[in-house]
C-alpha positions as CSV (number, residue, x, y, z in Angstrom):
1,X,183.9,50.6,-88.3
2,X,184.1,48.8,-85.1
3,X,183.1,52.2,-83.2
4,X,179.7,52.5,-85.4
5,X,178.8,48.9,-84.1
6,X,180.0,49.7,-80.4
7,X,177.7,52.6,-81.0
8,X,174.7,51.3,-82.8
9,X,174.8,48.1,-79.9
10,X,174.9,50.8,-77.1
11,X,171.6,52.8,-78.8
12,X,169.7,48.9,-79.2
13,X,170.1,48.1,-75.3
14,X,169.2,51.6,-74.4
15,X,166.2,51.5,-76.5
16,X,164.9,48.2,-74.7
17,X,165.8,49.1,-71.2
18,X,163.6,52.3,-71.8
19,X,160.9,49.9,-72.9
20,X,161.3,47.9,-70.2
21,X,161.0,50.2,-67.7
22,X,157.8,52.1,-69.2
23,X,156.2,48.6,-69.4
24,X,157.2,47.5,-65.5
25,X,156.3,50.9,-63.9
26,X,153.3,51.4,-62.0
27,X,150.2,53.0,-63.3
28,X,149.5,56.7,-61.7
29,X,147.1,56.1,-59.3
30,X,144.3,58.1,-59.8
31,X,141.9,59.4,-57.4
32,X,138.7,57.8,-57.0
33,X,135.7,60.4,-58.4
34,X,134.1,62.7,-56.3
35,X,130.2,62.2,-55.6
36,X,128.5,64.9,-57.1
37,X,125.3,66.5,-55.1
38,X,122.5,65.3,-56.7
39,X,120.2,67.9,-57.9
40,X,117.8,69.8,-55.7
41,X,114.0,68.9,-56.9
42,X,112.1,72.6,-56.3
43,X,109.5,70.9,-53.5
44,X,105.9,71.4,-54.0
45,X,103.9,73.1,-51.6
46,X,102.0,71.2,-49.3
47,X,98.2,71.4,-49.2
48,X,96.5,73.2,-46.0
49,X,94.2,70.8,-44.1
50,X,90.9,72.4,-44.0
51,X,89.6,74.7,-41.2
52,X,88.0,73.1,-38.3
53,X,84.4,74.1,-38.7
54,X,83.6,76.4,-35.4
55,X,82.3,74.7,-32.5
56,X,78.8,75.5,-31.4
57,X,79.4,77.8,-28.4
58,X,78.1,76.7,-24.7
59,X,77.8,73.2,-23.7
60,X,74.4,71.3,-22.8
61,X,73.3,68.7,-19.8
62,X,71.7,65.9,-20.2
63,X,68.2,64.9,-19.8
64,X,66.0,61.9,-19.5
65,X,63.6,61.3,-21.7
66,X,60.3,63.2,-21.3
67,X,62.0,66.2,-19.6
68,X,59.8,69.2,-19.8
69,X,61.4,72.8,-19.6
70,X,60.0,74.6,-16.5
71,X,60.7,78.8,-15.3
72,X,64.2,79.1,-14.7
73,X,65.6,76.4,-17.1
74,X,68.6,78.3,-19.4
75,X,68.2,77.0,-23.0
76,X,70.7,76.9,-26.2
77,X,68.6,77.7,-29.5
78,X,70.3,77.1,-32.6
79,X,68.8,78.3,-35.6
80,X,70.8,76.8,-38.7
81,X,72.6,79.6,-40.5
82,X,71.4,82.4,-38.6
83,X,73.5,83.4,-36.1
84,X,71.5,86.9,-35.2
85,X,68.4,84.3,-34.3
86,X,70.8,81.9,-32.3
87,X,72.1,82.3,-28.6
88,X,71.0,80.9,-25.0
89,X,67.8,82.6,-23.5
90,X,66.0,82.0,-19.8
91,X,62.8,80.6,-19.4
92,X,60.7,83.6,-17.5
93,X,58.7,82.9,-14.5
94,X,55.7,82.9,-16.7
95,X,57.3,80.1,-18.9
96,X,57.8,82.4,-22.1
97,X,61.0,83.2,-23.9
98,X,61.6,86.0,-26.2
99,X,63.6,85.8,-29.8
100,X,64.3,88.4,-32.4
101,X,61.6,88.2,-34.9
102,X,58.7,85.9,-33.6
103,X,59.3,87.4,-29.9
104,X,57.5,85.8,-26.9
105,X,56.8,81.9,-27.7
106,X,56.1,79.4,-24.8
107,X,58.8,77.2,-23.6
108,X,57.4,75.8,-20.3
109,X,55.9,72.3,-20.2
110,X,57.6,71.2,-23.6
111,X,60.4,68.9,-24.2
112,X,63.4,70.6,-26.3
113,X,62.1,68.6,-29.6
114,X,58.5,70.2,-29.1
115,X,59.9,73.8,-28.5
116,X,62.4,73.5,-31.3
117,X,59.5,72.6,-34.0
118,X,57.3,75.5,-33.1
119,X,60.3,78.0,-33.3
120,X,61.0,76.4,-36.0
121,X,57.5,76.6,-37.6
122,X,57.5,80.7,-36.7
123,X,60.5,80.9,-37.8
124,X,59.8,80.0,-41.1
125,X,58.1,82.8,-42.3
126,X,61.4,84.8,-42.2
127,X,63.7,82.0,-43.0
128,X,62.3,79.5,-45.6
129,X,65.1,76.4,-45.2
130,X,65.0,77.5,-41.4
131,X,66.2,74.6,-39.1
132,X,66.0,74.3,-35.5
133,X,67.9,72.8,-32.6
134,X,67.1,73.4,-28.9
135,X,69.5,71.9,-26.2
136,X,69.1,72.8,-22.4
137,X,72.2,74.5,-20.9
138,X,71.3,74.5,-17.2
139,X,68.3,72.5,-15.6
140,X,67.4,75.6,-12.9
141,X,63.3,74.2,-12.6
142,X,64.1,71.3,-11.9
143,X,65.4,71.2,-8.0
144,X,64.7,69.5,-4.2
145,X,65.4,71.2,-1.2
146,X,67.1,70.1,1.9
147,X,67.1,71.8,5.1
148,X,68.3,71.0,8.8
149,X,71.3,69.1,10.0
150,X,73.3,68.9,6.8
151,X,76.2,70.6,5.7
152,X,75.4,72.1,3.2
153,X,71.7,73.3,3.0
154,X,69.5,74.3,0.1
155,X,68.1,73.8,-3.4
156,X,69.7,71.2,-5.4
157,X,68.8,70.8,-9.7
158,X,68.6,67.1,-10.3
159,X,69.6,66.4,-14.2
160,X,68.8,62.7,-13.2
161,X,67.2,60.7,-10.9
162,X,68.1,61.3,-7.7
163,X,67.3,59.7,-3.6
164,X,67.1,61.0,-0.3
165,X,70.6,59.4,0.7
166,X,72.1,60.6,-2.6
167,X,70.3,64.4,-2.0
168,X,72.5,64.0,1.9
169,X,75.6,62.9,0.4
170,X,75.3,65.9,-1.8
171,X,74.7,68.3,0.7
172,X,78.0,67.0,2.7
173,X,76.3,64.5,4.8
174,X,74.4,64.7,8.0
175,X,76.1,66.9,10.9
176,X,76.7,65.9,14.4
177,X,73.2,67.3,15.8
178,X,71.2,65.6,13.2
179,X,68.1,63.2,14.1
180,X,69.2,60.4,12.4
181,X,66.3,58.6,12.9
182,X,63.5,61.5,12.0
183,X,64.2,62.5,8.6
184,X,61.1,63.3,6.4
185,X,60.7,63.9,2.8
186,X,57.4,66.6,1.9
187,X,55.9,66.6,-1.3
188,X,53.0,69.0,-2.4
189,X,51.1,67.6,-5.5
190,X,47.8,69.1,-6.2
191,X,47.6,71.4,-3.3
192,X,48.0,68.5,-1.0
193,X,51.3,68.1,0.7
194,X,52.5,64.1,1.4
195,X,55.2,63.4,4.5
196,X,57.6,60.3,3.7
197,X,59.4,58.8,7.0
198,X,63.6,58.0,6.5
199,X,65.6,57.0,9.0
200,X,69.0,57.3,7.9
201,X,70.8,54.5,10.4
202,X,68.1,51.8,8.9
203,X,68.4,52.9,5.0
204,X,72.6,53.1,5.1
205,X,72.5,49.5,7.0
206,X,70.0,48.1,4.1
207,X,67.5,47.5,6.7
208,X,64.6,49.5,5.1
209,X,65.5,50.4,1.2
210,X,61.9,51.2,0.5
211,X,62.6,54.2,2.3
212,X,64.8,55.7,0.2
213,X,62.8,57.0,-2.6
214,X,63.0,58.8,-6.0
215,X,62.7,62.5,-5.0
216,X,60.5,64.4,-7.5
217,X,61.1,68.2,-8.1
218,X,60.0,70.6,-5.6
219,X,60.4,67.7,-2.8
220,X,61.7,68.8,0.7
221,X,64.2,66.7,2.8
222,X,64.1,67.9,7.0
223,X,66.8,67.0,8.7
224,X,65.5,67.9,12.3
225,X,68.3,68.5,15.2
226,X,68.0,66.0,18.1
């Protein structure tokens, strides 16, 4: 009898101190969950920006108003959507350019705006919504002339107004030889040809401005040699 108590006493305190060390022992530690990649979105394509409409091909000068296109002058005609009627032509010594089409039509002594409304108007009978555009590419009639004791001689297109001391400066400036003091500007208007007096020395000091005048085309500057 005493045994089975011994027994029964030595299963109770075994029971607890198996309960008591399931209740004091650490939890597991358990590792922290991984991030999971987040799904890949299938990405859109992305629109194309439009096309850059072609430039129009050449490049033009400028001109004051009231320019008139003279022999020689190189002009851009655009004709809107008609690229066989577009494209640069030369004014002809006679003042005439030719096109497909209407052919021969005078250019000379009109501004751009006045050439580009009778193209337009000839043009017309072949294109109905026909729209015209003239620019000028290179201002050939319009030119001076110096000669003499520069450094550069010759004929000079003025897109602008231009002087006598800005035509010199142009040419590379007076050489060592020149008659300062003689320079003369002809001009032939009507048949009848006009001599202007510069002296370079008085203009460049500001002593006589007046002298320095607007140069017209088909003026002359003579630098003579001293």
């Amino acid at each position: 009898m005493r045994t089975l108590l011994v027994t029964a006493l030595a299963l109770t305190l075994l029971g607890q101190g198996v309960a008591l060390a399931q209740t004091t022992a650490p939890p597991p530690t358990q590792r922290p969950p991984q991030a999971q990649p987040a799904p890949t979105q299938p990405q859109r394509p992305q629109p194309k920006p439009p096309a850059a409409k072609p430039a129009v091909p050449g490049t033009s000068v400028p001109v004051e108003a009231g320019f008139t296109i003279g022999p020689e002058d190189v002009l851009g005609i655009l004709v809107w959507k008609d690229q066989e009627m577009s494209g640069d032509v030369t004014v002809r010594p006679d003042g005439m350019i030719t096109m497909p089409l209407i052919r021969d039509v005078k250019a000379a002594g009109l501004t751009p705006n006045q050439l580009a409304d009778r193209i337009q108007e000839a043009v017309r009978e072949f294109v109905t919504d026909a729209s015209v555009t003239v620019v000028v590419r290179q201002m050939n009639s319009r030119k001076v002339f110096i000669t003499g004791e520069v450094a550069r001689p010759g004929a000079y297109a003025i897109a602008t107004s231009m002087t006598v001391m800005q035509l010199i400066a142009i040419a590379g400036g007076l050489n060592e030889f020149a008659e300062a003091k003689s320079i003369s500007i002809m001009r032939v208007e009507t048949g009848k040809t006009t001599t202007f007096p510069f002296d370079y020395r008085n203009v460049a000091n500001g002593k006589k401005p007046g002298q320095n005048i607007t140069l017209k085309p088909g003026d002359t500057v003579v630098v003579p040699e001293r």
